[in-house]
Backbone as CSV, one residue per row, in Angstrom:
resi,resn,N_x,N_y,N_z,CA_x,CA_y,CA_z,C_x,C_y,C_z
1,UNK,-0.708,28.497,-23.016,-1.061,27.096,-22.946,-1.343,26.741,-21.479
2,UNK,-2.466,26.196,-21.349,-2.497,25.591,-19.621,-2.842,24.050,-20.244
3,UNK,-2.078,23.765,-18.673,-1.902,21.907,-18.595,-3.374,21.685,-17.787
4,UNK,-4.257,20.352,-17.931,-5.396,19.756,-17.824,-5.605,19.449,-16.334
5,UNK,-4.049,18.109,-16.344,-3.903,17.224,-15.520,-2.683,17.735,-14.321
6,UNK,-2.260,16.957,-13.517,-1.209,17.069,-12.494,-0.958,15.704,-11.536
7,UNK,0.182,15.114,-11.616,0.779,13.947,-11.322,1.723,14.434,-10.098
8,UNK,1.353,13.928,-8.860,2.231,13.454,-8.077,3.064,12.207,-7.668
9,UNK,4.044,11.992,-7.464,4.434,10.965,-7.164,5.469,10.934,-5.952
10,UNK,4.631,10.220,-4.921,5.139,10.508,-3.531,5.556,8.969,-3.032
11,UNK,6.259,8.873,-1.994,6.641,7.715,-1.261,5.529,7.111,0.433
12,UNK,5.999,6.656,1.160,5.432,5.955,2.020,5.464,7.038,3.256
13,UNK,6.784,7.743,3.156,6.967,8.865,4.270,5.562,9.591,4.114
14,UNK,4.777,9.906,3.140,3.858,11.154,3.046,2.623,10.450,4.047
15,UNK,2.291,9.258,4.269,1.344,8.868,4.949,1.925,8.502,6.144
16,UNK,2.666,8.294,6.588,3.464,7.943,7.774,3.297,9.279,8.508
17,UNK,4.082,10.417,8.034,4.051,12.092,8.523,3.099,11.781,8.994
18,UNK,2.016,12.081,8.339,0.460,11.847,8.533,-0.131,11.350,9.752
19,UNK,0.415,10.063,9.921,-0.136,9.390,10.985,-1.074,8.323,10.883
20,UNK,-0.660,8.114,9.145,-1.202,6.754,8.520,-1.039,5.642,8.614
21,UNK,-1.408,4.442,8.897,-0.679,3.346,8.970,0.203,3.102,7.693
22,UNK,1.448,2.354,7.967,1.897,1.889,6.574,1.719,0.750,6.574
23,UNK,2.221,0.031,5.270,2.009,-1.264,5.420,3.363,-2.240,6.199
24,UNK,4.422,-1.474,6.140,5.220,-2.375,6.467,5.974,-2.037,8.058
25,UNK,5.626,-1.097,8.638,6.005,-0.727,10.061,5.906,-1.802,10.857
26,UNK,5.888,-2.145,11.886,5.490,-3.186,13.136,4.552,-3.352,13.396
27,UNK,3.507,-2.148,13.317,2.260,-2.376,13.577,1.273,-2.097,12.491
28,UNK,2.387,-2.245,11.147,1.343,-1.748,9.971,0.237,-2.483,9.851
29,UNK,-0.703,-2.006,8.411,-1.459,-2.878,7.804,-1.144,-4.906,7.767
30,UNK,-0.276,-4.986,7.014,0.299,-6.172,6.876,0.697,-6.879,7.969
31,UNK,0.651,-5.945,9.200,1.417,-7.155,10.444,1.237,-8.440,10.656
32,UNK,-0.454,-8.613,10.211,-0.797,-9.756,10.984,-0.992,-10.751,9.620
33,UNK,-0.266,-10.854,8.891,-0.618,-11.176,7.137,0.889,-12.086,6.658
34,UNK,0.616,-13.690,6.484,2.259,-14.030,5.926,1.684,-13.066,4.704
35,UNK,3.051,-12.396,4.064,3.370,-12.114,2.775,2.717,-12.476,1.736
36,UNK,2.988,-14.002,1.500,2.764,-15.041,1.167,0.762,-15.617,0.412
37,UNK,0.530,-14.593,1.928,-1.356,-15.354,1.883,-1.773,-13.759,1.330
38,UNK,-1.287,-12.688,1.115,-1.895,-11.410,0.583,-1.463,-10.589,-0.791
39,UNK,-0.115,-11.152,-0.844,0.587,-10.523,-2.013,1.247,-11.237,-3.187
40,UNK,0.702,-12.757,-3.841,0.795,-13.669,-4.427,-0.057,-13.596,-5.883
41,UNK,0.082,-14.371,-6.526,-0.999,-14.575,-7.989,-1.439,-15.847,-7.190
42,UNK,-1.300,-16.805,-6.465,-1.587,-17.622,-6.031,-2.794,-16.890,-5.015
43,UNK,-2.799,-16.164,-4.017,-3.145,-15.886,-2.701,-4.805,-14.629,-3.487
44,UNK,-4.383,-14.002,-4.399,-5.022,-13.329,-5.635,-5.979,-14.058,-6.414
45,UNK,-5.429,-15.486,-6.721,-6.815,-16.428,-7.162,-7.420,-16.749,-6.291
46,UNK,-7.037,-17.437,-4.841,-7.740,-17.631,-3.756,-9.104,-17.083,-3.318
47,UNK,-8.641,-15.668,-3.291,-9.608,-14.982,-2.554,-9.465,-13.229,-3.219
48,UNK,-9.943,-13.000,-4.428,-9.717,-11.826,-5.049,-10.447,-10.620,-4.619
49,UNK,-11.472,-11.036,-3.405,-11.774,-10.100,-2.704,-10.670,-9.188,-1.625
């Protein structure tokens, strides 16, 4: 029998190692972002781009 597919499931460390931004470091993605205006159903109807 061989399997099709293959599922990883990794954490935030694997892009960090990397030298990825994260989102929540000091200088992540999100730094410059209230919470609030990016990660809402409110902030999501706003601007769903």
């Amino acid at each position: 029998m061989t399997k099709q597919k293959i599922v990883v499931l990794t954490g935030a460390g694997i892009s960090a190692e990397s030298g990825l931004k994260t989102f929540r470091d000091s200088d992540g993605l999100w730094e410059n972002y209230r919470i609030e205006d990016v990660a809402t159903p409110r902030a999501w109807k706003k601007d769903p781009e």
